[in-house]
C-alpha positions as CSV (number, residue, x, y, z in Angstrom):
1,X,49.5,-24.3,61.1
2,X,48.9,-23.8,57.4
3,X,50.2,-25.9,54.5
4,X,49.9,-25.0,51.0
5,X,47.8,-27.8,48.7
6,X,47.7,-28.7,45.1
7,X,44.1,-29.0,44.6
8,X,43.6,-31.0,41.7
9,X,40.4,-31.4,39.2
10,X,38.4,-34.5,38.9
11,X,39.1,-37.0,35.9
12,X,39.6,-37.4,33.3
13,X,42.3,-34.8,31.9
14,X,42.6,-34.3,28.2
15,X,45.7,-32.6,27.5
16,X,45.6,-30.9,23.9
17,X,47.5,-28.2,22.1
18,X,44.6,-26.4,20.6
19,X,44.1,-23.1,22.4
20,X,41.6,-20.3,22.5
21,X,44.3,-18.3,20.6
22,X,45.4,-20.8,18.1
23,X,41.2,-21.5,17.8
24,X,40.7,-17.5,17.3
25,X,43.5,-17.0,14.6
26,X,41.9,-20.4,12.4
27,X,38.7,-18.6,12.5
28,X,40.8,-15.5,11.3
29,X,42.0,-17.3,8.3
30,X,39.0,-18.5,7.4
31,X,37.5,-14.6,7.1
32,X,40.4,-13.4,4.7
33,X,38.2,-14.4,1.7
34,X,35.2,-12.8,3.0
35,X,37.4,-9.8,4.0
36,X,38.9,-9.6,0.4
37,X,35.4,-9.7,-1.4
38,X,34.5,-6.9,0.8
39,X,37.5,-4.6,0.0
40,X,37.0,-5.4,-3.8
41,X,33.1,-4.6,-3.6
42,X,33.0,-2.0,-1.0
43,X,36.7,-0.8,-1.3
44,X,38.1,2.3,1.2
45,X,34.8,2.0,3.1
46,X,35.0,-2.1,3.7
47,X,38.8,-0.9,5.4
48,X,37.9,1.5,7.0
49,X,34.7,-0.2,9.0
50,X,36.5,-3.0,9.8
51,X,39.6,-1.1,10.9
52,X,37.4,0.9,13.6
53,X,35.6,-1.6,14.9
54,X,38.6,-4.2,15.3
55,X,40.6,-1.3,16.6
56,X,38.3,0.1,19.2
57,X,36.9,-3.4,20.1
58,X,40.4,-4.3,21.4
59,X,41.0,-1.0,23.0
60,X,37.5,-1.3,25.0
61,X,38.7,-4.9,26.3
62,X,41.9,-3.5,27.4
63,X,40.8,-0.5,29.4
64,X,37.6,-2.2,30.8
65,X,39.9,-5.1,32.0
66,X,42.7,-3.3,33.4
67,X,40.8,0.0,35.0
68,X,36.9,-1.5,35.6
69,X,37.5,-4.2,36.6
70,X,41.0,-4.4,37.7
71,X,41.5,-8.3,36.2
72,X,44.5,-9.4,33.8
73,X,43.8,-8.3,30.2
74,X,43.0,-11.0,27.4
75,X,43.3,-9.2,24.4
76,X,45.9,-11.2,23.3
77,X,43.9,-14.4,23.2
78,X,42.5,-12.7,19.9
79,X,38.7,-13.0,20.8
80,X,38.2,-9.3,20.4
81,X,40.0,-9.4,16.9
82,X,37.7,-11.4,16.0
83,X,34.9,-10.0,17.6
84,X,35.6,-6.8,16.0
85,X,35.8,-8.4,12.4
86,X,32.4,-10.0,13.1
87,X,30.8,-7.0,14.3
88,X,31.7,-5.3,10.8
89,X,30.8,-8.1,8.6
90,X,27.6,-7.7,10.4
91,X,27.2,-4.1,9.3
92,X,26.9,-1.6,6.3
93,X,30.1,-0.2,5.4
94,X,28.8,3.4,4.9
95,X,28.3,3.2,8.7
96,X,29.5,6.5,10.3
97,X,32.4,5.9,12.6
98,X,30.7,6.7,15.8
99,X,28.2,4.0,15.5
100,X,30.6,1.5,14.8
101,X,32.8,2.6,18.3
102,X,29.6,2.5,20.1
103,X,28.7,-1.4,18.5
104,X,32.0,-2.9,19.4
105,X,31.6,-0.5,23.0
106,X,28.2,-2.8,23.6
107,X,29.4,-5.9,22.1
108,X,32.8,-5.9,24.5
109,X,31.4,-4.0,27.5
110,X,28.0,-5.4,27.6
111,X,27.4,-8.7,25.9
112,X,31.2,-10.2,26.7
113,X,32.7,-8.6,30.1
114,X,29.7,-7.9,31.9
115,X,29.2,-11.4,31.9
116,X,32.5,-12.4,33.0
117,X,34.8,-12.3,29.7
118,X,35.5,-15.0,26.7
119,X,33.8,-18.7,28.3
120,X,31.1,-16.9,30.4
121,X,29.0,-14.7,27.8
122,X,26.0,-16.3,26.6
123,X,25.0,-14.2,24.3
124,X,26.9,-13.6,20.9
125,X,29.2,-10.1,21.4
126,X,29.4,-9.5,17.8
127,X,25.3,-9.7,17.2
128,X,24.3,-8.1,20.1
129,X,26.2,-5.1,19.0
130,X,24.4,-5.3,15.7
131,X,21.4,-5.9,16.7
132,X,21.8,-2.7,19.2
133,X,22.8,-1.0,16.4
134,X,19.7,-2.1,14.3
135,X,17.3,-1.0,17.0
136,X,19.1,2.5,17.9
137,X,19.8,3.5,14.0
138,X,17.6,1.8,11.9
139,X,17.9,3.9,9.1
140,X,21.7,4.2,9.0
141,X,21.9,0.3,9.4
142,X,19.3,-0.4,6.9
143,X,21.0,2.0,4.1
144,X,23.3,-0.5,1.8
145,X,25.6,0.8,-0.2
146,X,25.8,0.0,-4.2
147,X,28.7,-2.6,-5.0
148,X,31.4,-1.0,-6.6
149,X,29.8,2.4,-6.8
150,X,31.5,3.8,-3.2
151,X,34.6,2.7,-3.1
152,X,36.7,5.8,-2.3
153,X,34.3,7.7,-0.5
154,X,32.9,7.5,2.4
155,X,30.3,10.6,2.6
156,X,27.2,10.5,0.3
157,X,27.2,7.3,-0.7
158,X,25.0,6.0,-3.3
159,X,22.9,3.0,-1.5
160,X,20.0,0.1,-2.5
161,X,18.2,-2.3,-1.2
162,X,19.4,-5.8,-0.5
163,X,17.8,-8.6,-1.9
164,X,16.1,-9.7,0.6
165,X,14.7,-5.9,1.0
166,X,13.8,-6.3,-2.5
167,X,11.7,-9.1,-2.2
168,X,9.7,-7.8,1.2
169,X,9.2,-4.5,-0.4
170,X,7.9,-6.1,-3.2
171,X,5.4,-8.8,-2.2
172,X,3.8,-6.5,0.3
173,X,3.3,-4.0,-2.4
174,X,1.7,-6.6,-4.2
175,X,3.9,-7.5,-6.9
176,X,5.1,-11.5,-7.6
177,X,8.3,-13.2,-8.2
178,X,7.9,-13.4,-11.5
179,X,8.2,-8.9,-11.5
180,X,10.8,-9.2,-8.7
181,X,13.2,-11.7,-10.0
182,X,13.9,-9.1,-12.8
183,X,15.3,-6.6,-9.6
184,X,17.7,-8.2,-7.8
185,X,20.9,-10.1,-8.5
186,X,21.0,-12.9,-10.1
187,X,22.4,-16.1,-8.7
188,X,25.9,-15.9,-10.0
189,X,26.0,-12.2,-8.2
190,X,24.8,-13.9,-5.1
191,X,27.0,-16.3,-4.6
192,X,30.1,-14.4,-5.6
193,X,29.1,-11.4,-3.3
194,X,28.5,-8.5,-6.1
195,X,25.2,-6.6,-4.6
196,X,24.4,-5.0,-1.6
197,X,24.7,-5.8,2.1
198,X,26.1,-6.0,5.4
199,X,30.3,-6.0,4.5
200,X,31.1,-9.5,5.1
201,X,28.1,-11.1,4.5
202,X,27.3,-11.6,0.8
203,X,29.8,-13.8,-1.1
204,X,28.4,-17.2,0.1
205,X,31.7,-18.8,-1.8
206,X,33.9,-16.7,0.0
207,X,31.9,-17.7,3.5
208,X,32.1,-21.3,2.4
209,X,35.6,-21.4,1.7
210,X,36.2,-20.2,5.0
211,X,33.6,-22.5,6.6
212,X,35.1,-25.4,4.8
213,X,38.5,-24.3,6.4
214,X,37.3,-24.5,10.2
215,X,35.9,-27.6,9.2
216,X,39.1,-29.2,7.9
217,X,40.7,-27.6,11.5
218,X,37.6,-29.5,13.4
219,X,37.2,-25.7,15.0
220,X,33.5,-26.4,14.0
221,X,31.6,-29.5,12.8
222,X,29.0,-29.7,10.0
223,X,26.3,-30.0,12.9
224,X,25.0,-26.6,13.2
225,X,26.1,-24.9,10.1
226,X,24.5,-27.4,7.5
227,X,21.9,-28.1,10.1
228,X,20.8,-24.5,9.5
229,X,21.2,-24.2,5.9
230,X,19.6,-27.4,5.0
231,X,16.5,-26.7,7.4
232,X,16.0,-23.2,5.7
233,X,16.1,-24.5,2.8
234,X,13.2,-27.1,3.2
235,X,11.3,-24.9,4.6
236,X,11.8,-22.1,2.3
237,X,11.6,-25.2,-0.5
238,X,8.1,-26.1,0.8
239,X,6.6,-22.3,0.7
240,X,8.0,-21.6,-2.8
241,X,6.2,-25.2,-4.0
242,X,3.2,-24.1,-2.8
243,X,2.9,-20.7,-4.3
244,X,5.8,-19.6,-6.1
245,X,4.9,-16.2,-7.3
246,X,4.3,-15.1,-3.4
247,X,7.6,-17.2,-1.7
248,X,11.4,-17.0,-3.5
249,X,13.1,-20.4,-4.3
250,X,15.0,-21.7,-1.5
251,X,18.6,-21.0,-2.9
252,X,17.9,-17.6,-2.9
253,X,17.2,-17.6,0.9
254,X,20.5,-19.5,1.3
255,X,22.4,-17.1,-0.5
256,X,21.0,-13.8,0.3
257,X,21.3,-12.1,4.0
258,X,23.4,-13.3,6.6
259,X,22.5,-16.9,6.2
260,X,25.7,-18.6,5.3
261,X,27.7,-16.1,7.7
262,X,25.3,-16.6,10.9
263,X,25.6,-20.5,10.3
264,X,29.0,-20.7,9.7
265,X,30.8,-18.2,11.7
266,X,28.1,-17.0,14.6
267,X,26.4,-19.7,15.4
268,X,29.1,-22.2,16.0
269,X,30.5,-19.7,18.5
270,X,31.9,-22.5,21.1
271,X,30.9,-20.2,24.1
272,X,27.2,-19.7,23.1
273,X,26.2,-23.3,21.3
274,X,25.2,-26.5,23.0
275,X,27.8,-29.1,23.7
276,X,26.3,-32.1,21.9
277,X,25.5,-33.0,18.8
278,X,21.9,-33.3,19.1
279,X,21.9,-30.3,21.2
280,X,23.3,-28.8,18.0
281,X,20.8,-29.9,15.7
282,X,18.3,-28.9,18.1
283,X,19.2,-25.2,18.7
284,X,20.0,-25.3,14.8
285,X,16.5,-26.0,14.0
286,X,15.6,-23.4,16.7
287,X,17.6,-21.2,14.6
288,X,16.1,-21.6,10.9
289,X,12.4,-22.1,11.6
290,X,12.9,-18.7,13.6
291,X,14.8,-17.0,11.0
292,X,12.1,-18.1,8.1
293,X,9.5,-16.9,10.4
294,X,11.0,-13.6,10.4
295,X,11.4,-13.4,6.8
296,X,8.4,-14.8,6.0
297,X,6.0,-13.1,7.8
298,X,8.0,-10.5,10.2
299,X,8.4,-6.7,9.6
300,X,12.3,-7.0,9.3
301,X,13.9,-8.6,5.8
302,X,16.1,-10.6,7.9
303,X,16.3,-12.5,10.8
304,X,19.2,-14.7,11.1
305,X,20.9,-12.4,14.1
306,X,17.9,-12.4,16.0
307,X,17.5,-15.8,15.6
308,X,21.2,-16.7,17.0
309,X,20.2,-14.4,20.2
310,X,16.9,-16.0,21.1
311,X,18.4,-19.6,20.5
312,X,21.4,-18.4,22.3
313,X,19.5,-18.1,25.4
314,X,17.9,-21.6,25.2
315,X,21.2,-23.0,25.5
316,X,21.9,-23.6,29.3
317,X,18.3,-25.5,28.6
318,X,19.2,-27.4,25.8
319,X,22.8,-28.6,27.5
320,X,20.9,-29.8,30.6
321,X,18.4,-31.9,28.6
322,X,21.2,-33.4,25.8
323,X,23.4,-34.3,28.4
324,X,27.0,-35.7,27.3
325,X,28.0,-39.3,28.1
326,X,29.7,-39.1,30.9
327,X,33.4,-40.2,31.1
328,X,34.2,-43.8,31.6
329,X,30.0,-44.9,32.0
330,X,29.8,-47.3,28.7
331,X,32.9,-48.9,29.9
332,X,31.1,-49.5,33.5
333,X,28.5,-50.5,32.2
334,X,29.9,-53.3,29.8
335,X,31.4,-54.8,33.2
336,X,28.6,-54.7,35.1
């Protein structure tokens, strides 16, 4: 004899109308401004990256879902929109087509639904397509188109270096901050978003006007994001006392790169950070001392994205050693 049973969770149960959709489209909002700095610096080519690699992210979901791996399709739960968007701001927007299909192929196929879909990935979709990207075609996705110089074409575009290229170049050629300063934007450019760079990553008002957004939604808390910036900027701060004609002030390592993006938008990924507050901090830490490292002293400019990755594996650790308060244990222990 069979009977059918309700099997039922454990307590407590926390009933809430905040989805993974409604949670996907406030993150949405918040990267209009970003988006709209991009079209107005980078124009047709800003479109048209972003276009593909939302576009084909999507598709890749769908078809893997619904002929791989035969399960019920989630594209509507607006993860791969997003993902897609991310992936772009993450990348120059003279990339060729191709290279953008193949990202978003790696960042959906491999990072996200090889490891079970949205909840289950550990790893940040968007940056590991990026960072595959980086390490297959380095010189196509270290070739930065000129603000306003390529905005209605697409083929031979006139590129520069970004600022933090600038500075690297520079100081290992010898030269000081004092020469350098005179090369790259200024500080009003950099935090308005006028030079060159990945599309969606320069305008750090655009990014923070965004950030303050999810913020105001409680999608994130300040935790991780100002956790990162602040952390970068001491350390940064302390180099640039020490020998200031070797290191760049502090604001310009906020402002330049993918700082403010990565801290705002990647890292507070709710799949891939810790659950705690101190976890937070923790893997935020994790996050700037190894980014400042990379910058610092590295071979790459940058090195917020690889940053994210590495910390992004230390997560499962840091969760099981900044456990969460269990449910109902201060309460049992003020009777007792």
């Amino acid at each position: 004899m069979t009977e059918d049973r309700i099997i039922i969770s454990a307590s407590p149960h926390v009933h809430s109308d905040r989805t993974s959709k409604r949670i996907m489209y406030d993150v949405l909002i918040a990267l209009v401004p970003a988006f709209l700095v991009s079209l107005y610096v980078f124009g047709l080519q800003a479109l048209t990256l972003t276009a593909v690699a939302v576009i084909s992210c999507i598709l890749f979901e769908y078809v893997i879902q619904k002929y791989l791996l035969k399960v019920p399709t989630t594209v509507e739960d607006g993860s791969a929109l997003i993902t897609g968007i991310l992936l772009a701001f993450n990348l120059p927007s003279s990339l060729p087509i191709w290279m953008i299909i193949i990202g978003s192929l790696v960042a959906i196929g491999v990072a996200k639904l090889s490891f079970g879909g949205l909840g289950h990935n550990i790893f940040n979709p968007a940056l590991v397509g990026r960072v595959f990207l980086l390490v297959s075609f380095p010189a196509q996705m270290t070739s930065w188109p000129t603000p306003f110089e390529n905005t209605s074409k697409w083929v031979d575009a006139i590129t520069g270096e970004t600022t933090l290229g600038i500075l690297k170049e520079g100081l290992l050629y010898g030269e000081t901050m004092t020469t350098l300063t005179e090369k790259i934007p200024s500080m009003s450019e950099l935090f308005l978003g006028f030079t060159s760079g990945s599309a969606g990553e320069m305008s750090g008002l655009a990014l923070i006007l965004g950030g303050i957004y999810l913020l105001a939604r409680k999608v994130i808390t300040w935790h991780i994001p100002i956790t990162i910036l602040v952390t970068m900027a001491v350390m940064t701060g302390i180099f640039w006392l020490v020998d200031p004609e070797i290191y760049a002030n502090p604001i310009i390592h906020v402002l330049s790169g993918g700082a403010i993006l990565g801290a705002f938008y990647m890292a507070t990924d709710l799949v891939t950070s810790p659950m705690t507050k101190k976890g937070m901090m923790v893997f935020s830490i994790g996050i700037a001392v190894i980014t400042v490292v990379i910058r610092l002293f590295g071979s790459y400019p940058e090195g917020i994205s690889f940053a994210i990755l590495i910390m992004n594996a230390f997560v499962p650790l840091i969760d099981r050693y900044f456990k969460p308060r269990r449910f109902g244990s201060q309460i049992k222990a003020k009777i007792m």
